[in-house]
N, C-alpha and C positions, 0 to 999 in steps of 0.2 A: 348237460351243462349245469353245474351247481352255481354258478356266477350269476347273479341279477343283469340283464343285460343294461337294465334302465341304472343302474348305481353305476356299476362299474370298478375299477380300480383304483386307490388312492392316489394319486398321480401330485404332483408340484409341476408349475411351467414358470421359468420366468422368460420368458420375451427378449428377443434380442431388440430393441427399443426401449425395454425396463435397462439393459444392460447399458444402454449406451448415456443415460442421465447421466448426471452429474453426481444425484443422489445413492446411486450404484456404485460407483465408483469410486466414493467417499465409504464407502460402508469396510469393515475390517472382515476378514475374512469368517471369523466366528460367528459375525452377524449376520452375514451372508447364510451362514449354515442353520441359522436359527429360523433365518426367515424362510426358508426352507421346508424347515422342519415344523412349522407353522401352517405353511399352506395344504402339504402334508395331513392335517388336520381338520380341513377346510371340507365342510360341508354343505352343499344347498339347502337340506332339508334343515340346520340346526339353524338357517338363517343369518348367517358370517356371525357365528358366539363359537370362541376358539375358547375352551376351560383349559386351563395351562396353569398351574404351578411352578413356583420357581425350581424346585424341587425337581420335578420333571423336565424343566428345561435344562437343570443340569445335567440330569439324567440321559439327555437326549443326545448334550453336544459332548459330554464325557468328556466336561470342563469342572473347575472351580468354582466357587460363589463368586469370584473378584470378575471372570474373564464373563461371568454369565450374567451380571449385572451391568458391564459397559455394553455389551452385544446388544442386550434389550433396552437397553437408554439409548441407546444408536439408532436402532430401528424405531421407537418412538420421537426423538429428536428430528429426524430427516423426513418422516411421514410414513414409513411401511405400516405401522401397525397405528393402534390407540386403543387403548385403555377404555371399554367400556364401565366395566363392574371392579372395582379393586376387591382381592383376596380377602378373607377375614380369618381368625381363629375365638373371635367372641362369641359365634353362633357355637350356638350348639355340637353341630355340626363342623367338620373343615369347609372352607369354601373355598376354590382355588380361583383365581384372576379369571373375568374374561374379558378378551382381545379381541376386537374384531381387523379383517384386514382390510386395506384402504384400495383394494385394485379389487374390491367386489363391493355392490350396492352397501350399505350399514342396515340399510332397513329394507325391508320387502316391499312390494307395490307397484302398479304401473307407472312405469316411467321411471324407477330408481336409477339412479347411476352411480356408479363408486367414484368416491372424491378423489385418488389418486394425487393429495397432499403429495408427495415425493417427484411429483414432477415439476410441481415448482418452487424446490427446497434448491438451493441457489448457496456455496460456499460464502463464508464473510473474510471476505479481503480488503 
């Protein structure tokens, strides 16, 4: 077995209960794909720190810059995601965004629980 049994496979879940908010069902289907493609990414050991480029998230959804910026203003707007560290190119260095996700603790520690903002993200009617 070359597989780490304790890692395992990259997997994404979304929840048939994630599926049925409001906040889900308001999201457009790209964003859906992002979000995805986000969790996708998602590690224990890194601590919910998604390093993401815009660039890469074009990359991913093998969209434009216009369809890849509503998507991730989508999922920040309704609660999937937030904005830990913004991107920079003054460092030295590239630095690409990190995201963390809202259906996993933000921080480490006993007793963390993840805020899951999108469940009481509510349409304005």
């Amino acid at each position: 077995m070359a597989q780490n049994k304790k890692r395992g496979e990259a997997h994404a879940r979304v929840y048939g209960w994630e599926q049925r908010t409001p906040a889900w069902q308001a999201l457009r289907p790209e964003a859906k794909a992002l979000l995805i493609e986000m969790r996708l990414l998602y590690s224990p050991s890194d601590g919910n720190r998604i390093f993401l480029s815009f660039r890469e998230m074009m990359r991913r959804l093998n969209v434009g810059r216009k369809v890849t910026t509503r998507a991730r203003a989508q999922l920040l707007e309704l609660g999937w995601i937030r904005e830990v560290e913004p991107g920079s190119f003054t460092r030295k260095t590239r630095h690409a965004t990190v995201y963390a996700l809202e259906n996993e603790p933000i921080h480490d520690g006993d007793g963390a629980t993840a805020p899951k903002s999108y469940m009481r993200w509510a349409p304005k009617n």
